[in-house]
C-alpha positions in Angstrom: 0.0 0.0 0.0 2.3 3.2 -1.0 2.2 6.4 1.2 1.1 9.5 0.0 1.8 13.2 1.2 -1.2 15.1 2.5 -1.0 18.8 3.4 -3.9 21.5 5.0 -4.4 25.3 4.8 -3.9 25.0 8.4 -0.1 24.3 8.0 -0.4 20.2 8.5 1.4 18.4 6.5 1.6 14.2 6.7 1.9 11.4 5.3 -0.8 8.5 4.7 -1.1 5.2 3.8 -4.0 4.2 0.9 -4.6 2.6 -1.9 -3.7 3.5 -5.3 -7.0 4.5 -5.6 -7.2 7.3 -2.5 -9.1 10.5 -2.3 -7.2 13.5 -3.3 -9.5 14.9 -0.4 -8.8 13.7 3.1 -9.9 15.2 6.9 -6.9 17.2 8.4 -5.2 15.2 11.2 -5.0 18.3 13.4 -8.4 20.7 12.2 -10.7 18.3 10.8 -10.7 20.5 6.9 -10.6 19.1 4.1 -6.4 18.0 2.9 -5.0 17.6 -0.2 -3.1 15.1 -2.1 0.6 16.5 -2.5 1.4 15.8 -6.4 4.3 13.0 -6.3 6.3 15.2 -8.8 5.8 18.3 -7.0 9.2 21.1 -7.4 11.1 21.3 -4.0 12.6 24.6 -4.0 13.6 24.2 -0.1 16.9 22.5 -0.6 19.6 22.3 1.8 21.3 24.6 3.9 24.7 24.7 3.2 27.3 25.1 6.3 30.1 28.0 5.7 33.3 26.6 4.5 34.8 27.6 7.7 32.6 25.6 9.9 32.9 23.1 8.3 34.9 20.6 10.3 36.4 18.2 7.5 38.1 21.2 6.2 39.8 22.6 9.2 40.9 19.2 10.1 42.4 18.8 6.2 44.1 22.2 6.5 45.7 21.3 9.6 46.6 18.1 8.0 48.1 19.6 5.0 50.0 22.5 7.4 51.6 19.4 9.5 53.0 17.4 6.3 54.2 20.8 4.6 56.1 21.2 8.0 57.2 17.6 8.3 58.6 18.0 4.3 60.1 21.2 5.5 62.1 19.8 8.2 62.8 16.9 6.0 64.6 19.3 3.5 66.2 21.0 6.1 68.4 17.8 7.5 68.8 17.0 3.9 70.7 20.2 3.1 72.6 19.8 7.0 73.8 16.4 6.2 74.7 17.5 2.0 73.0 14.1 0.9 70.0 13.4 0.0 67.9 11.1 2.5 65.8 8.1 2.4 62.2 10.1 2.6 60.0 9.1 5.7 56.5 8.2 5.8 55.1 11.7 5.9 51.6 11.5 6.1 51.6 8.1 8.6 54.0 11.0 10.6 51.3 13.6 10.2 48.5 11.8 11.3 50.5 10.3 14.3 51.1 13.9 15.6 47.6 15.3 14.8 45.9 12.3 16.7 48.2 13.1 19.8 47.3 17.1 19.4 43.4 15.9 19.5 43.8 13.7 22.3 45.7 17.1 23.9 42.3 19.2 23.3 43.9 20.9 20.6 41.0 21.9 18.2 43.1 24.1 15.3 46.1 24.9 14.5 45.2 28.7 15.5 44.4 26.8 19.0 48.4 25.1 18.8 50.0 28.3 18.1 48.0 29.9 21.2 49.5 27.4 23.4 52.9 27.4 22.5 53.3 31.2 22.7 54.3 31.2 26.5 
């Protein structure tokens, strides 16, 4: 038995089960008027909110990701020119996320939050 949409003047608006051949015309759960069908193909124009890219979580925690490999490469480049010699490159990002777990466990929540804490 499929489920159709029903809505009111009165601002209702649920959904009931009926045969394929139901009223378009029902009582309103909550006034008693007469409710209407909803058309199945009916244009949403509601849509979803979108959250600001800054509060976003998954892209603060992938720009702190990013910050902690650049500085992991940095450093990595920086004993590279001390010893003259190229050296075996380490496993950057398993080094990254290593660190950023520890910082989380910490309370850190940004890198904004890090550089706070390290200033004294």
């Amino acid at each position: 038995m499929p489920t159709y949409t029903y809505s009111c003047g009165c601002g209702w608006r649920g959904d009931r089960r009926a045969g394929y051949d139901a009223a378009t015309i029902v009582p309103c759960f909550s006034c008693g008027l007469p409710a209407t069908k909803e058309d199945v193909y009916r244009p949403n124009f509601g849509g979803f909110a979108s959250t600001p890219r800054d509060q976003r979580t998954y892209w603060q925690e992938f720009k702190d990701f990013t910050e902690a490999g650049a500085e992991l490469e940095y450093q990595h480049s920086r004993l590279e020119e001390e010893a003259g010699t190229p050296l075996p490159t380490p496993p950057l990002a398993q080094i990254a996320k290593t660190q950023a777990r520890e910082l989380i466990a910490k309370g850190v929540k940004s890198s904004e939050d890090w550089k706070e804490r390290t200033k004294h």
